[in-house]
N, CA, C and O of each residue as an XYZ file, in Angstrom:
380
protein
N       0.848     -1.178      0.000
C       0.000      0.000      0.000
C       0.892      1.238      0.000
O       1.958      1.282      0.613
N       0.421      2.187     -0.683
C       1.600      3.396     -1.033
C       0.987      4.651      0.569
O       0.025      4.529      1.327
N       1.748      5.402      0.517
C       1.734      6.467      1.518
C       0.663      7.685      0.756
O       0.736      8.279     -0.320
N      -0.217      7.713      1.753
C      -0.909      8.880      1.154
C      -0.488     10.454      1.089
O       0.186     10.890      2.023
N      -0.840     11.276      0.079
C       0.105     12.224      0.321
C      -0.469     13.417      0.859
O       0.164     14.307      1.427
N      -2.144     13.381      0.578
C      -2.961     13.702      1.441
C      -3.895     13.214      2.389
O      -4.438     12.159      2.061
N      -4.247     13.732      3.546
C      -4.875     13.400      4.229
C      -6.205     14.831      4.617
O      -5.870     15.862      5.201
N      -7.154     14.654      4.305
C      -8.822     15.566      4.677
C      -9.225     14.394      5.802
O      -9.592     13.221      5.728
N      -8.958     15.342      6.880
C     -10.236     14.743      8.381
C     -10.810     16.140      8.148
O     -10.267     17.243      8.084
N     -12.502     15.613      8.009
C     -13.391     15.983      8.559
C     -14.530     15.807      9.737
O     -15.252     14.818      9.864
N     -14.532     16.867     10.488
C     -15.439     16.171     11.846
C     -16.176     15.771     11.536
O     -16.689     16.027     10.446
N     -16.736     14.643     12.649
C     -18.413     14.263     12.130
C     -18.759     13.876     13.672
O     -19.479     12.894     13.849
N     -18.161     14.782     15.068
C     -18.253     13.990     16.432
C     -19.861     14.583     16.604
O     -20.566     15.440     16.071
N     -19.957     13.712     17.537
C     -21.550     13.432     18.004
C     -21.593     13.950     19.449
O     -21.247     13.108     20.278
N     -21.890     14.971     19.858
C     -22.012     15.656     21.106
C     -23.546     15.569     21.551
O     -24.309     16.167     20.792
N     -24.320     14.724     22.996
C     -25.129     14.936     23.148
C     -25.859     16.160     23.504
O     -25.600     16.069     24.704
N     -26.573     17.247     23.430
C     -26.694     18.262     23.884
C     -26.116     19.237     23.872
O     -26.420     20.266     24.476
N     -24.700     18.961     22.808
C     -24.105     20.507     22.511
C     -23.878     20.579     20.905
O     -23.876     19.715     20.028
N     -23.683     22.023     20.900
C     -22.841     21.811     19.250
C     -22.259     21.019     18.659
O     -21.290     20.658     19.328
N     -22.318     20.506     17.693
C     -21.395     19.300     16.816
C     -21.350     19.214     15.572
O     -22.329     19.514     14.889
N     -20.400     18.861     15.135
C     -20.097     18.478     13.786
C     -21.108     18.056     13.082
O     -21.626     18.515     12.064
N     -21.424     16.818     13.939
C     -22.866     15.461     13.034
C     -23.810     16.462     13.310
O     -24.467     16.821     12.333
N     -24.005     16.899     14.165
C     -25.689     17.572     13.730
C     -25.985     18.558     12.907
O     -27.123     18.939     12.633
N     -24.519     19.182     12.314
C     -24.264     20.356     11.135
C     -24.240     19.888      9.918
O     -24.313     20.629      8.938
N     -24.097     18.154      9.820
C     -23.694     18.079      8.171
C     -22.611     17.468      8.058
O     -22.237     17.365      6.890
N     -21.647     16.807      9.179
C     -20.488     16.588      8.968
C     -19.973     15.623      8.473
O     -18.799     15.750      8.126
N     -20.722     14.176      8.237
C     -21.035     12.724      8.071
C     -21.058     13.397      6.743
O     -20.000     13.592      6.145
N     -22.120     13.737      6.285
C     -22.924     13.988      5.160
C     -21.367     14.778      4.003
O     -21.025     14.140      3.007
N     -20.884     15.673      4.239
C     -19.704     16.354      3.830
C     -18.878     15.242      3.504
O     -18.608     14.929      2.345
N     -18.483     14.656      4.495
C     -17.404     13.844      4.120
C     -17.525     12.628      3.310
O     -16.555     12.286      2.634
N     -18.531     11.982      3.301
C     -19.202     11.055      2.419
C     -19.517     11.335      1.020
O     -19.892     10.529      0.169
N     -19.288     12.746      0.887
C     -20.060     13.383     -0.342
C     -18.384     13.543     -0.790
O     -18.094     12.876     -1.783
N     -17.298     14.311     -0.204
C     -16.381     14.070     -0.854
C     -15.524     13.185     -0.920
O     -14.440     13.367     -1.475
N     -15.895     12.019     -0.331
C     -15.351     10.458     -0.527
C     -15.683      9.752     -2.078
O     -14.900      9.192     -2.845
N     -17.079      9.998     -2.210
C     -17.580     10.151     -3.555
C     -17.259     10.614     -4.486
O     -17.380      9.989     -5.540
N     -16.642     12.092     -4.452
C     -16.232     12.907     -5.656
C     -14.912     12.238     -6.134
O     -14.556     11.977     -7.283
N     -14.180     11.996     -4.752
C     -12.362     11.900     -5.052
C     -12.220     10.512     -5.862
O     -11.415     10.375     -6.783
N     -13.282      9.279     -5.319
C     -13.222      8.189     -5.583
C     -13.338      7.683     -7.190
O     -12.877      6.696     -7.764
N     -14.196      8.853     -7.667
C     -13.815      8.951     -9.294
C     -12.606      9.683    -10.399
O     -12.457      9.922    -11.597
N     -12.009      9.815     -9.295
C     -10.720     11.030     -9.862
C      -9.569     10.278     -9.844
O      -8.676     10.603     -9.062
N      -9.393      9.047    -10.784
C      -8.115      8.330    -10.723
C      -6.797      8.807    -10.609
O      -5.939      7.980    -10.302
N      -6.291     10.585    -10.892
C      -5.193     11.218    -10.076
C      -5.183     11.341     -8.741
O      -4.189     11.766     -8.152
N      -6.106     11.040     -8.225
C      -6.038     10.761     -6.556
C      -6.111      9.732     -5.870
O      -6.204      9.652     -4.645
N      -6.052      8.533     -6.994
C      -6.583      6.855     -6.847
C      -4.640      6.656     -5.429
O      -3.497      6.556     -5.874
N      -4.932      6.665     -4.236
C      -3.773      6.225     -3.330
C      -2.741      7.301     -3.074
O      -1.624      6.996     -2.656
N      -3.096      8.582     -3.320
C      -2.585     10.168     -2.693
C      -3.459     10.187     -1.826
O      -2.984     10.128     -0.692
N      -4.864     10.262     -1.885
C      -5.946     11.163     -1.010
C      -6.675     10.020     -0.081
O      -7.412      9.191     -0.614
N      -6.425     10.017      1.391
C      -7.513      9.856      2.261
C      -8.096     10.675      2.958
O      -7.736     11.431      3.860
N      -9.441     10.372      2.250
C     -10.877     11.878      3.215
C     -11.330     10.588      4.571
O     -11.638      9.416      4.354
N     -11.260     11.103      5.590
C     -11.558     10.432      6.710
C     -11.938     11.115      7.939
O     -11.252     12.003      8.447
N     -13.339     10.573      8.534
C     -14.286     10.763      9.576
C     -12.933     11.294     10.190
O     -11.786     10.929      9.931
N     -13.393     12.288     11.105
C     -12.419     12.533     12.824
C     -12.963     12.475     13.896
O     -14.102     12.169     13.543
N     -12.988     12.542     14.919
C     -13.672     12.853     16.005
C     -13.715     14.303     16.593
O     -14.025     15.093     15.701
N     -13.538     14.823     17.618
C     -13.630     15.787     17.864
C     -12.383     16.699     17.798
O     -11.263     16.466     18.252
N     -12.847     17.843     17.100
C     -11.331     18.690     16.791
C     -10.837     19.924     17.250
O      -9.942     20.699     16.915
N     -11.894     19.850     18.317
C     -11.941     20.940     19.186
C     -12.136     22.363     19.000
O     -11.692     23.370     19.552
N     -12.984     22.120     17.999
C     -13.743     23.952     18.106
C     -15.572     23.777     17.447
O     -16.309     24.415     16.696
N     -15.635     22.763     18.115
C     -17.060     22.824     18.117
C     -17.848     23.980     17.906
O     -18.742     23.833     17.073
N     -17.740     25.260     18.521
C     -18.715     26.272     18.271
C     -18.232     26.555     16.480
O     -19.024     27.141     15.740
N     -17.027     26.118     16.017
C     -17.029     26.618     14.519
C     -17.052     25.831     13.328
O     -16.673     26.116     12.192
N     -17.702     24.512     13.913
C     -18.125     23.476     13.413
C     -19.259     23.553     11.766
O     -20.153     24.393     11.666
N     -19.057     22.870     11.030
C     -18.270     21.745     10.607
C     -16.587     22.279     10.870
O     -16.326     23.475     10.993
N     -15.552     21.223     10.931
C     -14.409     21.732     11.051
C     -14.004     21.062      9.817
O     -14.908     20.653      9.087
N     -12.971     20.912      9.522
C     -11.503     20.292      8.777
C     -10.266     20.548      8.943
O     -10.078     21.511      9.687
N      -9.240     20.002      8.492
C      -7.920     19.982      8.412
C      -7.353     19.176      7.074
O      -7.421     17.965      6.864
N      -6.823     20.122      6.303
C      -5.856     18.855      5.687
C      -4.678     18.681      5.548
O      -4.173     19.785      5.752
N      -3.926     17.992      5.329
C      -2.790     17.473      5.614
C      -2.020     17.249      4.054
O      -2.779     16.837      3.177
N      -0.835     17.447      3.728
C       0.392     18.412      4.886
C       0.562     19.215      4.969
O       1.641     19.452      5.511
N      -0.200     20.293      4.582
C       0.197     21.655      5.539
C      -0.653     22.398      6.424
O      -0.669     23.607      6.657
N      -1.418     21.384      6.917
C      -2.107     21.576      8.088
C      -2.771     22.500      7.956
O      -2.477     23.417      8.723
N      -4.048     22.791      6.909
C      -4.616     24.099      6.523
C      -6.231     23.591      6.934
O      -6.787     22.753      6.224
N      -6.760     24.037      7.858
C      -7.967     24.465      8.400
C      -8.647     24.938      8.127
O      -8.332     25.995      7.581
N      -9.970     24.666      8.222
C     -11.048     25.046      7.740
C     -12.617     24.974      8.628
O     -13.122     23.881      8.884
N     -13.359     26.449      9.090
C     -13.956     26.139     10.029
C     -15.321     26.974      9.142
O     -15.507     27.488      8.039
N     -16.185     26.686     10.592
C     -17.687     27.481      9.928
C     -18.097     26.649      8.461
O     -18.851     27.173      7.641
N     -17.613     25.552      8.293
C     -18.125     24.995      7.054
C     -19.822     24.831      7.308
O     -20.352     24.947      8.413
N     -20.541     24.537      6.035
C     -21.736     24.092      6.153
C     -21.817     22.658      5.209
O     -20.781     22.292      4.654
N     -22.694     22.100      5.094
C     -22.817     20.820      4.604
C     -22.672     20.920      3.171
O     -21.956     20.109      2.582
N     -23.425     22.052      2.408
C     -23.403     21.897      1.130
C     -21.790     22.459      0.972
O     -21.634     22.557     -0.245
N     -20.974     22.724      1.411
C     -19.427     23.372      0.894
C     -18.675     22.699      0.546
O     -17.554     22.894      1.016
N     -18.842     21.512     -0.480
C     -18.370     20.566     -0.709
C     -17.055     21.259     -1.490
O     -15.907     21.148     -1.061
N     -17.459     22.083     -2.859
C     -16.619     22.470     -3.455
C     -15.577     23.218     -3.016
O     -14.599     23.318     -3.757
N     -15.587     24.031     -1.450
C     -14.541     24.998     -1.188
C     -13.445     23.688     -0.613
O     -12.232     23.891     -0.663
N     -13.970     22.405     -0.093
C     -12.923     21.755      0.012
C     -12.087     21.043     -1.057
O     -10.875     20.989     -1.269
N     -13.684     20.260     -1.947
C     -12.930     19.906     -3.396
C     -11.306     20.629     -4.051
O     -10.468     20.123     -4.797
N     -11.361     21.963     -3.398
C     -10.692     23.246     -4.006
C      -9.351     23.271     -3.436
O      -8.468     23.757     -4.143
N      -9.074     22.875     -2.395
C      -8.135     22.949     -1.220
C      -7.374     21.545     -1.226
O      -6.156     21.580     -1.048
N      -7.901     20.507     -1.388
C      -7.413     19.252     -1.615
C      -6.999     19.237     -3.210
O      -6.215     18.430     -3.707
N      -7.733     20.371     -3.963
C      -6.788     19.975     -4.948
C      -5.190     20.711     -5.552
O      -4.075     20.423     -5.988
N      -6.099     21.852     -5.179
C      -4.632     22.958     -4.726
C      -3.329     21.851     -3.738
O      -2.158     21.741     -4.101
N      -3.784     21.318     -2.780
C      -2.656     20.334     -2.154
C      -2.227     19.380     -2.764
O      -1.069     18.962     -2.720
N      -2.973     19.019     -3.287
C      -2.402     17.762     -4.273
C      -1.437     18.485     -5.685
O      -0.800     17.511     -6.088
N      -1.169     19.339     -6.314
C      -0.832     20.619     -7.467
C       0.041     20.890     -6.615
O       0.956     21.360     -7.291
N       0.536     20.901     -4.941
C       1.650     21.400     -4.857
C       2.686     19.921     -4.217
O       3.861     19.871     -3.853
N       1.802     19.051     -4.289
C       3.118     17.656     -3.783
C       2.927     16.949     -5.073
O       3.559     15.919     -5.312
């Protein structure tokens, strides 16, 4: 198995009774761009998009991060599929 060269965690933690990721869309986001990448054979073993747990800024939830240069992304909403589409691919264009 080769080394991925990106990595997208997106939250999807489940907080009973407080702000959270899952109750914003966060499951839903990341599933949706698991989908997109999974047809993009230039990303076929560069790119893993993967659930996170909690990433600690719940009030600015949906969150993200991607990896490697650790570029963040908060206040997402569910439909913002494309501002990440955008960012993972810009990362991938520079490794």
């Amino acid at each position: 198995m080769s080394e991925f060269k990106i990595h997208a965690f997106i939250c999807t933690n489940k907080k009973e009774g407080k702000a959270c990721c899952a109750d914003k869309g966060g499951r839903e986001l990341k599933d949706r761009l698991k989908e997109h990448f999974r047809n993009r054979p230039e990303f076929r073993g560069k790119l893993r998009v993967n659930a996170s747990g909690c990433l600690g800024f719940c009030e600015k939830g949906i969150n993200a991060v991607i990896y490697p240069k650790g570029e963040w992304h908060f206040h997402l909403k569910s439909g913002d599929d494309q501002l990440l589409i955008d960012a993972i691919e810009k990362a991938n264009s520079e490794n």
